[in-house]
C-alpha positions in Angstrom: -33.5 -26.4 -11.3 -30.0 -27.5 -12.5 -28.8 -30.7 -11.5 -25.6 -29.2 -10.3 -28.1 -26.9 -8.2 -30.2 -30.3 -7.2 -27.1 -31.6 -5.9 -25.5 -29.0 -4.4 -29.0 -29.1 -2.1 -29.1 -33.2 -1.6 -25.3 -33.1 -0.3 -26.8 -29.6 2.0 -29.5 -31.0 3.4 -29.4 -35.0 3.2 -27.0 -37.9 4.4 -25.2 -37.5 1.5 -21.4 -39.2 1.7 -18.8 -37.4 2.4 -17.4 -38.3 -1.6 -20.3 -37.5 -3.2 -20.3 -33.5 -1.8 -17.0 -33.5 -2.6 -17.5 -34.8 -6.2 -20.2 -31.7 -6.3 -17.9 -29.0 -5.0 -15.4 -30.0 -7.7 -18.1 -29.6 -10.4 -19.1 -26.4 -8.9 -15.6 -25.0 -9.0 -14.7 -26.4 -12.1 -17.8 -24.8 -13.8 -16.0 -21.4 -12.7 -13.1 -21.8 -15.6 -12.5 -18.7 -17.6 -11.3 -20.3 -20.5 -13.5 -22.5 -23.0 -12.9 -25.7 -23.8 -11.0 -24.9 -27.1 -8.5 -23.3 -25.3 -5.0 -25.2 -23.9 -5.7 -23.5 -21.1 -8.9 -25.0 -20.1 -7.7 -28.7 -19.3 -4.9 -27.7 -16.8 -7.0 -25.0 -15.0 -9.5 -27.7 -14.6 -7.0 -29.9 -13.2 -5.5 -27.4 -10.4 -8.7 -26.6 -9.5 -10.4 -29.8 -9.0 -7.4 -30.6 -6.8 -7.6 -27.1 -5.0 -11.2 -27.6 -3.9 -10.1 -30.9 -2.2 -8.3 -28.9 0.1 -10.2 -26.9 3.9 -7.9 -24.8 3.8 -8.8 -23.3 0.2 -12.9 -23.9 0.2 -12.4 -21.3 3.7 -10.4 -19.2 1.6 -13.3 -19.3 -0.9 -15.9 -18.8 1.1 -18.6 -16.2 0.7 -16.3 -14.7 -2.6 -17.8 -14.4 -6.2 -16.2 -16.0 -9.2 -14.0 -13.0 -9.7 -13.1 -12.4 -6.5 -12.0 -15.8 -6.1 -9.7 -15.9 -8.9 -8.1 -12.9 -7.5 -7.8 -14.6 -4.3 -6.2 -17.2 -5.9 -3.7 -15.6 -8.0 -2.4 -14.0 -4.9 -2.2 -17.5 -2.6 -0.5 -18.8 -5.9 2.3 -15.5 -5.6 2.1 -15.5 -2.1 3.3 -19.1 -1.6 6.3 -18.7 -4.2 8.9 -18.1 -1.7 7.9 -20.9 0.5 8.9 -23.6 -2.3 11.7 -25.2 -2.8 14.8 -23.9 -5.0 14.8 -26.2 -7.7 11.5 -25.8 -9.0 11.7 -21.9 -8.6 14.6 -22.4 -11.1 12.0 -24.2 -13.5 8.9 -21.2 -13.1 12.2 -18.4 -13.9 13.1 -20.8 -17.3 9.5 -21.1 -18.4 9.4 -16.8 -17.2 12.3 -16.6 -19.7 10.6 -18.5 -22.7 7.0 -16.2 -22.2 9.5 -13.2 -22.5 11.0 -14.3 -25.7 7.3 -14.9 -26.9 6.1 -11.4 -26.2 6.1 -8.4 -28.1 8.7 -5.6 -26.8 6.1 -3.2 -25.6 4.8 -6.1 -23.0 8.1 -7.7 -22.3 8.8 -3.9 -20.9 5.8 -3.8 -18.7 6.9 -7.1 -17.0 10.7 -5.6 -16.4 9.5 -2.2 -15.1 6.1 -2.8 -13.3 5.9 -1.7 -9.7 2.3 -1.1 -9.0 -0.6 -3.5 -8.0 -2.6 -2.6 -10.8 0.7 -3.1 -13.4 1.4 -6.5 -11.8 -2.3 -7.5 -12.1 -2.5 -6.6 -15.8 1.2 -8.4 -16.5 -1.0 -11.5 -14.8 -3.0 -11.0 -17.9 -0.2 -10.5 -20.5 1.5 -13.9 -18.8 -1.7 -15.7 -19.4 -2.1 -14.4 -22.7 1.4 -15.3 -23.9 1.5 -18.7 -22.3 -1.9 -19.7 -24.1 0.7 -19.7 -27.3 3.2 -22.3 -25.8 3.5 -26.0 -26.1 1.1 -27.6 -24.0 3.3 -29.7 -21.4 4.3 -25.7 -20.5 1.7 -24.6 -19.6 0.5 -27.8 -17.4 4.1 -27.5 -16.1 3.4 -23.7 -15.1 -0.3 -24.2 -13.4 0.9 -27.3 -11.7 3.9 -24.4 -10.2 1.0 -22.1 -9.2 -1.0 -25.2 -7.5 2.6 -26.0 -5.5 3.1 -22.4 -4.9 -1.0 -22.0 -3.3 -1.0 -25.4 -1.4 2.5 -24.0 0.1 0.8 -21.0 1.5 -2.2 -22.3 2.7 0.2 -24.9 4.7 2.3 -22.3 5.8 5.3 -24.3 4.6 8.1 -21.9 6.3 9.6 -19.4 3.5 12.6 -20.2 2.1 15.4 -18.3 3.5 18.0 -16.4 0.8 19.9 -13.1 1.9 20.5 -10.0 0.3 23.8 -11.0 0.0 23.5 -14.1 -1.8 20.6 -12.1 -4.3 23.4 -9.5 -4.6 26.5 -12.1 -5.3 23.6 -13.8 -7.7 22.9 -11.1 -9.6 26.7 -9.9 -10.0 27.5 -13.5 -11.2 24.9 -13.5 -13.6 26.3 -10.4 -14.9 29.6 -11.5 -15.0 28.5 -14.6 -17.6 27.4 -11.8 -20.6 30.9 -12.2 -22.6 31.2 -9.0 -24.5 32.1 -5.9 -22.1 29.7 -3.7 -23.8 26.8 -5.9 -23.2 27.6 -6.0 -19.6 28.0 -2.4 -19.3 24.7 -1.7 -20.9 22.8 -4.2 -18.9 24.1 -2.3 -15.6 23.1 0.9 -17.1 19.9 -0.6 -17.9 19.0 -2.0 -14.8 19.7 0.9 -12.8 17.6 2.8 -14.1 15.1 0.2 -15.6 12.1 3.1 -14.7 13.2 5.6 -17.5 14.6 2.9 -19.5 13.0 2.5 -23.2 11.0 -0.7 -24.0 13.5 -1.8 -26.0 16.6 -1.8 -23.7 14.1 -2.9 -20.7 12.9 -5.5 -22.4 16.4 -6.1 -23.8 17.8 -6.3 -20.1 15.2 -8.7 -18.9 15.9 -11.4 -21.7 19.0 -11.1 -21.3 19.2 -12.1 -17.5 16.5 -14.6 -18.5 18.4 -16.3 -21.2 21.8 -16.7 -19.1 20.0 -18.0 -15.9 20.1 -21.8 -16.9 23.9 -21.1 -17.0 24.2 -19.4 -13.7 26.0 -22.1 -11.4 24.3 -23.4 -8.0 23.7 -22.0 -5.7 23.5 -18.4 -7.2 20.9 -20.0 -9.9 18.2 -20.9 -6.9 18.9 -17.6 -5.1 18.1 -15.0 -8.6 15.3 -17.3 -9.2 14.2 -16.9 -5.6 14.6 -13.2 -5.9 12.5 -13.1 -9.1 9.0 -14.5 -6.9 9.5 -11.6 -4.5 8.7 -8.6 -6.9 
């Protein structure tokens, strides 16, 4: 018998303290982490979820769900609970979205611009996770400390953050309006319009492109693209 196991079954069935369980559940879900210990992904992932399995709300999420199913669960509280947080660090999660873009090959980048099915946005979860394993490591603490905000926002319930279709509209046309050379900005209308048919290279083209002029979109049209950006 482990001695994970043995105390799993001392904090069950004995007057155990309230810390101590909870020290067990951490250890528990940390022992869950998909990535070894060599990886910079490791450390952060611990992190999140040591803090996760602090909170009722998540452990009743949890409950009853294998390892697998549980990170899917989580991946979709983490997306889920996007648009209830606040502008500003939406703005951050699109600059670090633009720097995995400019990491990735063309043939992924493309699948990120164009995908519309679950199954195409579960496997760009895995090109995302892939790509960020290759930045610095204060980006990708930055980015799972996001996805911790983003899931403790949903299971609060924190009210979702209210931008029109308008303002993604005028947002979008601004952003449009910052690519200098007329040519550029004619083909990234094209592009967009018909992103479905569009090759890798132009649909990956069109998406770094947005990506790269977004620090330089003014408030508030910045927050509202980068709002826009959680809800596909």
């Amino acid at each position: 018998m482990t001695r994970t196991f043995t105390a799993l079954l001392l904090c069950t069935l004995t007057l155990a303290t309230v810390t101590g369980c909870k020290k067990v559940q951490e250890e528990l879900a940390a022992s869950q982490n998909p990535f070894p210990k060599s990886s910079p992904l490791h450390a952060p992932v611990d992190t999140t979820t040591r803090k996760l399995v602090r909170e009722p709300a998540y452990l009743e999420r949890m409950k009853g769900l294998s390892p697998e199913q549980a990170q899917v669960m989580g991946a979709q509280l983490s997306m889920s609970g996007m648009g209830r947080l606040e502008l500003p660090l939406l703005e951050r999660r699109a600059e670090l979205i633009g720097q995995l873009l400019h990491k990735q090959s063309v043939a992924d980048c493309a699948a990120m611009a164009k995908v519309t099915t679950p199954a195409e946005a579960a496997r760009n979860s895995e090109r995302i996770i892939e790509t960020l394993a290759t930045l610095p490591q204060p980006v990708i603490n930055e980015w799972f400390d996001i996805a911790y905000q983003a899931t403790l926002a949903e299971l609060q319930q924190r009210p979702l953050t209210q931008v029109s279709e308008a303002e993604i509209n005028e947002a979008a046309i601004a952003l449009v309006q910052l690519v200098p050379s007329d040519d550029e900005r004619q083909r990234l209308g094209d592009v967009m319009t018909t992103l479905a048919t569009s090759s890798d290279a132009d649909a990956c083209w069109a998406v770094r492109t947005m990506y790269s002029y977004l620090p330089k979109l003014p408030e508030p049209q910045r927050g509202h693209f980068a709002w826009a950006a959680t809800q596909q």
